[in-house]
Z-matrix of the N, CA and C atoms (Angstrom, degrees):
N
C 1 1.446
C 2 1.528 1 108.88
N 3 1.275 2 123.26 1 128.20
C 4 1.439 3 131.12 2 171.54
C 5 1.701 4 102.68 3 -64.48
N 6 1.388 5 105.34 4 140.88
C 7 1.230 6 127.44 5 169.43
C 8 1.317 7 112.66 6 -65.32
N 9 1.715 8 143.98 7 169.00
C 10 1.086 9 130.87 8 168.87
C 11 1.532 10 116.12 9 -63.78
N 12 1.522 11 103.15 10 -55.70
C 13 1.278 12 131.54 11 -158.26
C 14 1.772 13 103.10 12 -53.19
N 15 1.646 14 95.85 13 -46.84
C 16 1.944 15 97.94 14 163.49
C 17 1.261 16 134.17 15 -53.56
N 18 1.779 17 118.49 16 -37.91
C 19 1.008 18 136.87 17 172.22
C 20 1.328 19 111.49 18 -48.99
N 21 1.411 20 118.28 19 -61.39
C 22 1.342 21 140.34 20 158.29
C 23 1.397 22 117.21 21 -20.46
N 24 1.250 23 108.51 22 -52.68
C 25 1.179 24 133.55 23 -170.62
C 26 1.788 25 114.83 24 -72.01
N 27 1.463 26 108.50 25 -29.25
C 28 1.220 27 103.19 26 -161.83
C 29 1.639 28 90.80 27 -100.31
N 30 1.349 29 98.11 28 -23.69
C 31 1.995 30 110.41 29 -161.97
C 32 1.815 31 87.20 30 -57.38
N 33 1.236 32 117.91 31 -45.77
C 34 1.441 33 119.00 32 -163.29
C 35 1.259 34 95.13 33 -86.26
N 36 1.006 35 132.38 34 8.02
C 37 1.831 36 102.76 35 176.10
C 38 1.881 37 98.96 36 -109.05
N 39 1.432 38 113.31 37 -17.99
C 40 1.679 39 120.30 38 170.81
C 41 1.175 40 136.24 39 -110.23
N 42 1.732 41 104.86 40 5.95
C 43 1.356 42 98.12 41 -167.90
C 44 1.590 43 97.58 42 -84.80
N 45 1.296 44 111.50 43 155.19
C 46 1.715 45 130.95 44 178.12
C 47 1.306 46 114.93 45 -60.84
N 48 2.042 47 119.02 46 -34.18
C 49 1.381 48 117.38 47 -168.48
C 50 1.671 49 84.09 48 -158.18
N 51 1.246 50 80.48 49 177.03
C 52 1.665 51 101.27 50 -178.86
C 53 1.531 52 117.58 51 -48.04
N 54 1.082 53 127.46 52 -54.11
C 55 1.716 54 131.23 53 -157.47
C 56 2.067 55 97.30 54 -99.09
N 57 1.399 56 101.37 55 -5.31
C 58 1.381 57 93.37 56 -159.22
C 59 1.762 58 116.31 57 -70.56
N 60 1.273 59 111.24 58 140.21
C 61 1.541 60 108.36 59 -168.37
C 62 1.824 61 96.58 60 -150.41
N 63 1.207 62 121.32 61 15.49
C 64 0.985 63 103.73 62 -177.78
C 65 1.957 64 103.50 63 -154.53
N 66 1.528 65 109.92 64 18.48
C 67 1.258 66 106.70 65 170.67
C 68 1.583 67 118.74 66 -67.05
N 69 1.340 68 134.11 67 177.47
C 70 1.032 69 146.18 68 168.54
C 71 1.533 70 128.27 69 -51.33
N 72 2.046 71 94.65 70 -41.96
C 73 1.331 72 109.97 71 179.26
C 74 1.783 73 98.84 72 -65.83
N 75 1.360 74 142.83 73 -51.34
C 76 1.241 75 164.98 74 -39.22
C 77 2.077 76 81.24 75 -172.10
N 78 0.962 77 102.62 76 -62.05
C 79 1.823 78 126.81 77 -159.25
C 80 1.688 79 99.60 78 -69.33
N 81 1.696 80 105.01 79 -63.52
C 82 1.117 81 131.11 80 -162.24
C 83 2.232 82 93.44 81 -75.47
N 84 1.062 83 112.30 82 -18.78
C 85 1.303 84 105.50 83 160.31
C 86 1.358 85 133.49 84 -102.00
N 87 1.297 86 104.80 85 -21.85
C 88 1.846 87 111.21 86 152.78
C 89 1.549 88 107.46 87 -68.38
N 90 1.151 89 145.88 88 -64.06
C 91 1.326 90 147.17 89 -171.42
C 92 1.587 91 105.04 90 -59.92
N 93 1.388 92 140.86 91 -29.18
C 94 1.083 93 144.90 92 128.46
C 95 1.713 94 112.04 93 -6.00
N 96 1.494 95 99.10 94 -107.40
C 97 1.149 96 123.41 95 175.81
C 98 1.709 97 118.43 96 -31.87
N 99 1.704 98 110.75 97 -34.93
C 100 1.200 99 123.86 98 -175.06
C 101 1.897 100 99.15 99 -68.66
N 102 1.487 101 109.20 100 -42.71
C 103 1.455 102 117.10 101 -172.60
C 104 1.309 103 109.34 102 -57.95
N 105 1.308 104 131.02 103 -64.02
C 106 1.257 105 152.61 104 -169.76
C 107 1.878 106 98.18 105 -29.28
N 108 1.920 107 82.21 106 -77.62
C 109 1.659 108 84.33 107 179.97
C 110 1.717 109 130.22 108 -55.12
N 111 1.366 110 108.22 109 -19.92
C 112 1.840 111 111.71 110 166.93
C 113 1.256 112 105.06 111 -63.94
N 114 1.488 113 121.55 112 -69.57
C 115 1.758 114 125.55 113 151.85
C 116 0.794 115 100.45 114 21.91
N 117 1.277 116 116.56 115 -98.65
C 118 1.621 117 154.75 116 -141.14
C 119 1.706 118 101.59 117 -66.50
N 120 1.320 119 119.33 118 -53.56
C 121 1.342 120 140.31 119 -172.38
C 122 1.913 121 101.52 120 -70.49
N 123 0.806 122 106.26 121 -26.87
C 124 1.839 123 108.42 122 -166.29
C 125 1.722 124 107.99 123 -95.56
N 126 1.863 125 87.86 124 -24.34
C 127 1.693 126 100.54 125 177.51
C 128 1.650 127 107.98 126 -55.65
N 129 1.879 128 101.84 127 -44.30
C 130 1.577 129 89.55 128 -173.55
C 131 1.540 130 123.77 129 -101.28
N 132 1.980 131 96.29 130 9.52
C 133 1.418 132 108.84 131 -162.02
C 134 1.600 133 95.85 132 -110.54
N 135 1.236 134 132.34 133 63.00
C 136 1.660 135 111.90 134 -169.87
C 137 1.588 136 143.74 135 -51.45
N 138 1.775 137 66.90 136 -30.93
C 139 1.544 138 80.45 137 -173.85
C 140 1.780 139 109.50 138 -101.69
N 141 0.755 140 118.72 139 16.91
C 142 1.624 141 147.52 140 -175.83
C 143 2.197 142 86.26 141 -57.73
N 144 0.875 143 134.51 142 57.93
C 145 1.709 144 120.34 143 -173.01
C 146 1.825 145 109.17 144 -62.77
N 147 1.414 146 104.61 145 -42.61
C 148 1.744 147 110.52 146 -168.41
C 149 1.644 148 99.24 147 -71.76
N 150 1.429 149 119.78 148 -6.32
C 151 1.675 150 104.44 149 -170.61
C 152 2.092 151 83.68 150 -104.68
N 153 1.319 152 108.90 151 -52.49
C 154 1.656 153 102.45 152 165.19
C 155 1.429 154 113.72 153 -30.83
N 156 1.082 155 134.64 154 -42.64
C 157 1.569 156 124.85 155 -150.21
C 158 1.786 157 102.44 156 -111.22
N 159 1.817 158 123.44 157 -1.78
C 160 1.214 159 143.87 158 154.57
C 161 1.760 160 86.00 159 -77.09
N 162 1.164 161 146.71 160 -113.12
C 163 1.030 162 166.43 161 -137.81
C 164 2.010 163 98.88 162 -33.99
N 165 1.243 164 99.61 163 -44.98
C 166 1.507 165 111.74 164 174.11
C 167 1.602 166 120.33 165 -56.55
N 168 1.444 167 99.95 166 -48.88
C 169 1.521 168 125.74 167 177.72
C 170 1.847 169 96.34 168 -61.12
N 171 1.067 170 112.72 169 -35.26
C 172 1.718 171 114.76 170 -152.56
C 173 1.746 172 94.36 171 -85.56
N 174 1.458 173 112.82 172 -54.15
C 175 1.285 174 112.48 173 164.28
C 176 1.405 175 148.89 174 -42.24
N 177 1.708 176 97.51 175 -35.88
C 178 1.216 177 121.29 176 176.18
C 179 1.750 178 105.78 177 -87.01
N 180 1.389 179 134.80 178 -10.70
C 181 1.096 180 154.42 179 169.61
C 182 1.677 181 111.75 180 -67.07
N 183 1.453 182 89.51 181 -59.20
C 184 1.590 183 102.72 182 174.16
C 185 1.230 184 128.24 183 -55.58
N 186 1.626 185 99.71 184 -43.41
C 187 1.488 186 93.95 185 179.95
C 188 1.312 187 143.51 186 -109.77
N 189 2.016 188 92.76 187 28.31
C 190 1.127 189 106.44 188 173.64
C 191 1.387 190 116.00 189 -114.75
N 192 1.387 191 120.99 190 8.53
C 193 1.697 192 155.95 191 140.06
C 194 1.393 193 106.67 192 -57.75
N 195 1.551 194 106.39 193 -40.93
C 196 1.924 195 100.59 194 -170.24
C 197 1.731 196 89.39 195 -96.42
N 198 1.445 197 130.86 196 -17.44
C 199 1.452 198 115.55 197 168.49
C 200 1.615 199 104.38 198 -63.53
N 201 0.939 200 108.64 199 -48.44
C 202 1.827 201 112.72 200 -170.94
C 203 1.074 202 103.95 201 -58.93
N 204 1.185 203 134.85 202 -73.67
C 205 1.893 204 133.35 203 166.65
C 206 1.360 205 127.85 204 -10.68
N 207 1.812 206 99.35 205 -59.57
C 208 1.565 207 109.81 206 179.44
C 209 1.637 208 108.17 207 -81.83
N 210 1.498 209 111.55 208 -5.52
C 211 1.845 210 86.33 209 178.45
C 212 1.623 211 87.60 210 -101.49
N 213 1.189 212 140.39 211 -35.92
C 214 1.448 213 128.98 212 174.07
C 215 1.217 214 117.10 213 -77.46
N 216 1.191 215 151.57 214 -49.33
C 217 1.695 216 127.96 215 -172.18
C 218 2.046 217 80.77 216 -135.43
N 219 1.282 218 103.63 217 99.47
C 220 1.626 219 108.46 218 166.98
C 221 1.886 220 115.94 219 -58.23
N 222 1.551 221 97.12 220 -34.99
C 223 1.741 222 114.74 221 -158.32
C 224 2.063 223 83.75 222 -63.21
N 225 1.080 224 102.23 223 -58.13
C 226 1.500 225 127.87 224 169.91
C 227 1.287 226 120.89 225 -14.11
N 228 1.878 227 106.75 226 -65.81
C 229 1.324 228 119.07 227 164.03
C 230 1.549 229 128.23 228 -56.30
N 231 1.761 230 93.11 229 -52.30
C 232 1.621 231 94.22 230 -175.65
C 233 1.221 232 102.39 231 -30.07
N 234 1.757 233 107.37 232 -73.55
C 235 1.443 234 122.18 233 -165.71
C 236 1.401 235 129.29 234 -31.21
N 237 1.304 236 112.67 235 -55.37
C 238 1.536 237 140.99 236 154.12
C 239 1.856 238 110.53 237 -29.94
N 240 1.069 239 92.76 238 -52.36
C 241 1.853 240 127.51 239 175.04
C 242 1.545 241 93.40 240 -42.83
N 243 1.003 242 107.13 241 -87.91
C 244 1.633 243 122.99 242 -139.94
C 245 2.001 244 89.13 243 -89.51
N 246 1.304 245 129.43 244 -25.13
C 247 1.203 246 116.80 245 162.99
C 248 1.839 247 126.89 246 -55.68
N 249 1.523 248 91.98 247 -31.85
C 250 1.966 249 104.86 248 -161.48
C 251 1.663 250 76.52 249 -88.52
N 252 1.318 251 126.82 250 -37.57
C 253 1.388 252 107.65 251 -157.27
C 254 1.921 253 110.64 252 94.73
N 255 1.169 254 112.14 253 6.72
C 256 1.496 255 113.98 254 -174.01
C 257 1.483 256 104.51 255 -89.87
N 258 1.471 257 108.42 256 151.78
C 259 1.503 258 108.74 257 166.98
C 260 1.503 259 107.90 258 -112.05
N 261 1.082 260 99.80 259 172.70
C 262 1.938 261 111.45 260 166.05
C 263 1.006 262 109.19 261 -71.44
């Protein structure tokens, strides 16, 4: 689980404008960040299945946020792209 203070943390490094907390760029980098740490958690938990099948849900979340992005503002995605470090 992300901390607040991280959340915080990530909201300001993607949001588009001042108040923004709920853009695409914004979502798709919390759910990011959210993955990493399940990752990380499943690495030492294998048999962990109910946090696997969250992690699936979270992915499949993501990348239908990063479909919406790239068919409406592509310039958007790249950016988004090459910041997270994600590929297509």
């Amino acid at each position: 689980m992300i901390s607040k203070t991280k959340k915080t943390k990530i909201i300001a490094e993607t949001r588009v404008h001042a108040k923004d907390t709920g853009s695409p760029e914004v979502q798709i980098s919390i759910l990011t960040k959210r993955i990493e740490e399940l990752a990380s958690h499943l690495k030492k938990h294998a048999k962990d299945n109910h946090s696997r099948r969250g992690l699936l849900a979270m992915v499949a979340d993501r990348q239908a946020h990063m479909k919406y992005l790239e068919k409406k503002h592509p310039k958007r995605h790249a950016t988004l792209t090459k910041k997270l470090g994600l590929k297509k």
